[in-house]
Every structure is written in C-alpha cells, then in structure tokens.
N, C-alpha and C positions, 0 to 999 in steps of 0.2 A: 532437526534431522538426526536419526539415529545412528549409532556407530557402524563401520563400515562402508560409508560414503564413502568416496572422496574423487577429487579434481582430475580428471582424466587428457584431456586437453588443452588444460591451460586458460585462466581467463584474459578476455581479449577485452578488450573497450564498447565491445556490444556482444559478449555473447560468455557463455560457460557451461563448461560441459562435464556430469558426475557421473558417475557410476559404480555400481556394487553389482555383478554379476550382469549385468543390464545396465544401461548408459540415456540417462533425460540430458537432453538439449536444451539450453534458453539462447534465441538469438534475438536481437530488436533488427528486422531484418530492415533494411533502405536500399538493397540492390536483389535480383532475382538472375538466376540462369535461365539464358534461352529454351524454352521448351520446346526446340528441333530436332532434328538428325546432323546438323551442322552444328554440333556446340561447340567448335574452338574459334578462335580467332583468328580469320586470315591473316595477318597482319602478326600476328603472334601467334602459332600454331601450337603451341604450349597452353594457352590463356585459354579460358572457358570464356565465351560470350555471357554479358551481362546487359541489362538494362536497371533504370530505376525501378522500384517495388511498384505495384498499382493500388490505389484507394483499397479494392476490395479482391484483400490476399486471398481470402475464403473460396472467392467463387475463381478466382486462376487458379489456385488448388483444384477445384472442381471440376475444370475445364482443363486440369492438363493431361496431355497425352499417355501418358504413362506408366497414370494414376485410376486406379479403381476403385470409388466411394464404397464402401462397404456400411460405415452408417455414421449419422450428424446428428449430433445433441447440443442443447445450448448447456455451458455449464459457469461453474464461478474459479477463480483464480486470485487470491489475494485482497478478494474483495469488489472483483469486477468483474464483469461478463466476458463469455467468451464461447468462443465455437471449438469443440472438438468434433474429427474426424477422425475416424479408421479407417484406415488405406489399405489397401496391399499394390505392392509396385507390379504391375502386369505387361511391362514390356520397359527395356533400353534402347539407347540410341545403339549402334551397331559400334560405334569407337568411344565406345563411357571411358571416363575417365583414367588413367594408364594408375594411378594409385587406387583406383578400387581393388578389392580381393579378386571380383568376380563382374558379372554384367550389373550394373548399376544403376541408380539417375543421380544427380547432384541438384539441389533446389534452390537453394540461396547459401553465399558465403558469409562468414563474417568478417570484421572490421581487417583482419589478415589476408584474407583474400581466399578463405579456406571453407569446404563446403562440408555439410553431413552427408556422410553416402547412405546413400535407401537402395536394399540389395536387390536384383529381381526375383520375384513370388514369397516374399517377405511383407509381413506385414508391420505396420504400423499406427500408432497414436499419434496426430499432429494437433496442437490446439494453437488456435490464433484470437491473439488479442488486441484491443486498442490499450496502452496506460499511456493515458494522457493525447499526445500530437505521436506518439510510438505505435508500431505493430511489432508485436513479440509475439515470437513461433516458439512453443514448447511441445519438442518430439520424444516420444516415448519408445522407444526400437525394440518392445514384447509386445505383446498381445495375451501373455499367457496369464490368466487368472491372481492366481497367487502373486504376480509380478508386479500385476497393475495396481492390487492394493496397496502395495508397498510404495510404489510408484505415488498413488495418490495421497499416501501419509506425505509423503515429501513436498508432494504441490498444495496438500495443507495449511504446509508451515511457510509459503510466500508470504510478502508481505510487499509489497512495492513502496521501498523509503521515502520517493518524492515525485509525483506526478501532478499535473492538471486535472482537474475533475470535467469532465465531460460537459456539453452545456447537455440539457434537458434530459439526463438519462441518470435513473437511479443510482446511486453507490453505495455500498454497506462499508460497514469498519469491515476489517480482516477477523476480529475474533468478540466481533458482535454482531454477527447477520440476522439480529433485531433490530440494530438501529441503522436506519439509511435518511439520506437524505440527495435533495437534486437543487442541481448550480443552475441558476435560470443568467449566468454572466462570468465571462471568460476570467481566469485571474486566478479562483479559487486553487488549491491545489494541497493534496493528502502531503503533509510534513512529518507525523511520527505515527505508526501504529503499535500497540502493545497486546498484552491483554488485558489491560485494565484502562487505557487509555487511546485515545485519538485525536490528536492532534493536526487542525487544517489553518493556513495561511493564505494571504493574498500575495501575487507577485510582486507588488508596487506597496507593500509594507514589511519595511525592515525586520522590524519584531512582533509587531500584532498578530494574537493568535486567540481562535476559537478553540477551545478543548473540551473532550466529554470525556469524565474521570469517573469510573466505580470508586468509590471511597470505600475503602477495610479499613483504615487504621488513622488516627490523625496524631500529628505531634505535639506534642508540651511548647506552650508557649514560651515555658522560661528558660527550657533548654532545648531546642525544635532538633535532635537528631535522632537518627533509627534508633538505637537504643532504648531511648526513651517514648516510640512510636506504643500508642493503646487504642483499644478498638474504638470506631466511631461512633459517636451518641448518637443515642436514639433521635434525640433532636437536635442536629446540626445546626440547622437555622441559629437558635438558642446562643449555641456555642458559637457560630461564629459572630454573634452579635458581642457576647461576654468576653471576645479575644482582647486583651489587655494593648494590643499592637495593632489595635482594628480601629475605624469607625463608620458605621454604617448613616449612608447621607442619603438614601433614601431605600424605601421597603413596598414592593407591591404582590398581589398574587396574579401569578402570570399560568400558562400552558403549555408544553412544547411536545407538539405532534401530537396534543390531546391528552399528555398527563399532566397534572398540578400539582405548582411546582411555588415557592416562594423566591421572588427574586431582588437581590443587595445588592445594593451601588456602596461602592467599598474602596475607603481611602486606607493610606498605608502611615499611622501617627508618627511610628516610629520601629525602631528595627532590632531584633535582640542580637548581642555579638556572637559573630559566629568566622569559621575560619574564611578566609579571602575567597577559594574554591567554591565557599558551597553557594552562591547565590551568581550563575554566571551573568546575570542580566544586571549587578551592583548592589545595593542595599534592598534587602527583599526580608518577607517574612513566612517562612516554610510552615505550612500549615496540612498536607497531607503526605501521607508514604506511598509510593508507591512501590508495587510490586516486584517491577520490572525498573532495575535501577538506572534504565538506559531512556527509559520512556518519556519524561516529560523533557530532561532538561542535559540528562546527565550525571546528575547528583542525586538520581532517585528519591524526589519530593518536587510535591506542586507549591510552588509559593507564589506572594503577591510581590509588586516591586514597589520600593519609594515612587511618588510623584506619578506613577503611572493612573491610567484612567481605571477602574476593574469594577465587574459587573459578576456575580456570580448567582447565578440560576441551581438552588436545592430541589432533583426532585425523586420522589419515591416511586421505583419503578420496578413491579413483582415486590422480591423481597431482598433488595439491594438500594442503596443508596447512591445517587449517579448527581453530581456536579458538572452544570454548562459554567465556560466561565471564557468571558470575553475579554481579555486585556490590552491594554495599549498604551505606548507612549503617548505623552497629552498633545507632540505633533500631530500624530496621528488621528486620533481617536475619533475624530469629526468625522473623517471619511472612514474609517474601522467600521464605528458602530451599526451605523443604519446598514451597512452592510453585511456586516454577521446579522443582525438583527431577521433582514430577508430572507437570509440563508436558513434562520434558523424556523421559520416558518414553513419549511418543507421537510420539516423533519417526520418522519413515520418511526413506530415501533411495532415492528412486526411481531406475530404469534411465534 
C-alpha cells in the first residue's frame, strides 16, 4: 500500500477501515441490519435491529430496498473470487440513523456494534466475498475514475493470511494467477502468501506443509545465510543431489498440472551450525532465499528439518525455476503425503 493510507476507524476484530481522501471498508460481516422502515429496537430505541447474515449476501444486497444495482462483475481479491457491485443508495428509511450526516442506510455492523453509512444518491463499490467459512464485504465509497484505480492498487496488495480453501472451487496464489489449484476435501487451508512463495496446510497437521517456491537464489551449504545467497543453477536437481547435508533416497520423473518435473525424496544427514533463531522448526538445513523474509518461515529461507519426512518436486516453468515440496514430521507424514499428493493433482498453470 502506498503512502498516504492510513487507519480511519480503528481496527476491530472483524473489520478495518482506510482512507486517503476516500475510505475502503473490510468487514467479515456475521450480522446484517434490518432492511425496513423500522430499524430500531423496540426494546432499545437507540439499537439498530439486526439479524444473523444470510448464505447469500450478494443476492440480500440485490434484493434490498434501498439499493439500486447499477452493474455486477465477477472479480478476484487476494486470490479468490468475488462479486462486486455498484450501487447508488436510492432511498432511506424516514428515521436513518441520528449519527448519519444526512438521510442514510446502515448495512451491517462490525464486531463493535458500528455500521458504514451509505449516504442517499451516493454511489458506491461493494464486493462480497467467501475466505474460507467467512463473507467479507469490501466497500469502496467513490465511484470516480481516477479513485477506483487507486482504490484497486490497494485490493491488489490483499493477501488473506489464513483461510480454508473451498471444497471444489478453484484458488490461485495471490501473486501467481498462474498457478491454482482445487480442494476436492475440507481441511486444506492457504497459510502464507508472498511473492515468491505459497504456502498451504492441513487443520489436523501441526506442521506439515505443501509449499510452491520460485527459486532466485540458493544458499552455501557451508555457511547457508543471505549473505552468502547466489543465483540458482541452472540445474538444481544436480545440486541438490551434491548438497553435502542432503541425501537423496529416492528419484522419479513426475508432472504437476502437466509440467515436468523431477521429484527427491530427501533425508536431512546432518545440519550446519547456525544461530538458535534461524531454523524455527530445530535442526534444519537452509537451502533457498527467499525474497520476502516473512514468507516461508520467518527467517527468510526455505529449509529442510532433521528427521522430518521431505519430498521435493524441481520443476521448470516458463523461464523460472518453481519447487513443490512436501514436508512432514515422520508422525505425520503417512496421513500428509497421499494427501498433498491428491491435492497436487489439481494443480493447473494457467496462460
């Protein structure tokens, strides 16, 4: 996000609100305002009536009184699908809200009890999404040309930290919309995105994790820190067979989503010394750099662990070099494997 943001509202426990001349909205919305002429609460004449959210926010948007669709695209957000609408509010209830400026509607609060005001003959951006078992309403409160670009550099840079992946419906990385793949079994769930990396887990495994890594740079076996990070060989395979701290216990040629790819079953002999920090998961051996020093681990490099199960899939795709790589604790790994294994069978690379 570029300079000039910043927090307007305060972040709440489901929701946040930015603006730089213009103000986007994220709320994960689970209650809605009544769409009547009676919005308060008998009972509380202060209180906006509410109910729980409904399955399908898109079409209560569509259906609410207020609201006039102006136009509906399908679009992406972080990596996932979504509905935007353009609205303009074409009518209030006759007693909106006493803190609007002006005639109003209020649509859903968040975790505070606090709503976005949508002013009348004003128009607006609303996109609704599913991440994961969530609906998250992202409002845009311009319309104006120049705004929304600006507007849309911002919902660029989303990135959803940790969700459930949908059963049967495609997902891309956030800053690979070439590579998607689809959950045919509940569990899965998006754990880190970068932009060199992506990172998915299972609910019911501690640590085991699927990762597809662009490889730039790999580290010196003898002394594995960025510093001493150089570009990656032309033939990785090669090199990680010759890793002095490796040993490769079996070699096949495999496919993933139709590119070829050679794939290592990879024990870890031993480990070079390195400070306590850099290996969160314990005796490991750091073997690529990553760009993003937030992205795999923390310590910005992908490494193997002692004793762990690891599996790593080289393969050339365009003119970059992309590692899958399957790791697990050896409790694990029995129920990990075949299951990344499935997973990774739906994989696609798109044009």
């Amino acid at each position: 996000m570029d300079d000039g943001w910043q927090v307007y509202s305060g972040e709440t426990e489901n929701s946040l609100g930015i603006e730089k001349v213009f103000k986007i909205d994220f709320v994960n919305v689970t209650e809605v305002y009544e769409p009547s002429e009676e919005i308060f609460d008998p009972q509380n004449p202060t209180d906006l009536l509410t109910s729980s959210a409904p399955d399908d926010l898109v079409g209560w948007l569509k259906d609410h009184p207020h609201l006039d669709i102006l136009e509906e695209k399908k679009v992406t957000i972080g990596g996932l699908d979504a509905t935007q609408l353009d609205v303009v509010v074409s009518s209030t209830p006759d007693n909106y809200p006493a803190d609007c400026d002006g005639p109003c509607v209020q649509l859903f609060p968040d975790s505070a009890g606090i709503g976005t005001d949508y002013y009348l003959d004003f128009e607006y951006r609303i996109i609704v999404q599913d991440v994961g078992q969530e609906q998250v309403v992202v409002s845009v409160n311009t319309t104006y040309e120049p705004e929304l670009r600006q507007a849309q550099v911002v919902l660029d840079t989303v990135g959803w930290p940790y969700y459930e992946l949908p059963i049967g419906e495609e997902v891309s990385s956030l800053d690979r919309p070439d590579l998607a793949l689809t959950a045919t079994e509940l569990g899965w769930a998006n754990y880190v995105q970068s932009n060199d990396a992506w990172v998915l887990r299972q609910d019911d495994s501690d640590d085991s994790l699927l990762t597809f890594l662009s490889v730039g740079e790999i580290l010196d076996p003898r002394d594995p820190v960025e510093s001493n990070a150089s570009p990656a060989p032309d033939n990785l395979v090669a090199w990680l067979k010759d890793h002095p701290h490796l040993n490769v216990t079996g070699e096949e040629e495999v496919e993933v989503g139709g590119v070829a790819g050679t794939q290592l079953d990879i024990e870890v002999t031993s480990t070079p010394e390195l400070d306590s920090e850099e290996c969160a998961a314990g005796s490991c051996v750091p073997l690529f750099l990553s760009s993003n020093q937030d992205s795999i681990n923390g310590y910005g490099s992908f490494y193997l662990v002692e004793g762990w199960r690891n599996r790593i899939v080289v393969l050339q795709a365009d003119d970059e070099t992309v590692v899958v790589s399957i790791e697990s604790p050896a409790a694990e790994a029995d129920a990990f494997v075949p299951n990344a294994k499935e997973l990774l069978q739906s994989v696609e690379w798109k044009d």
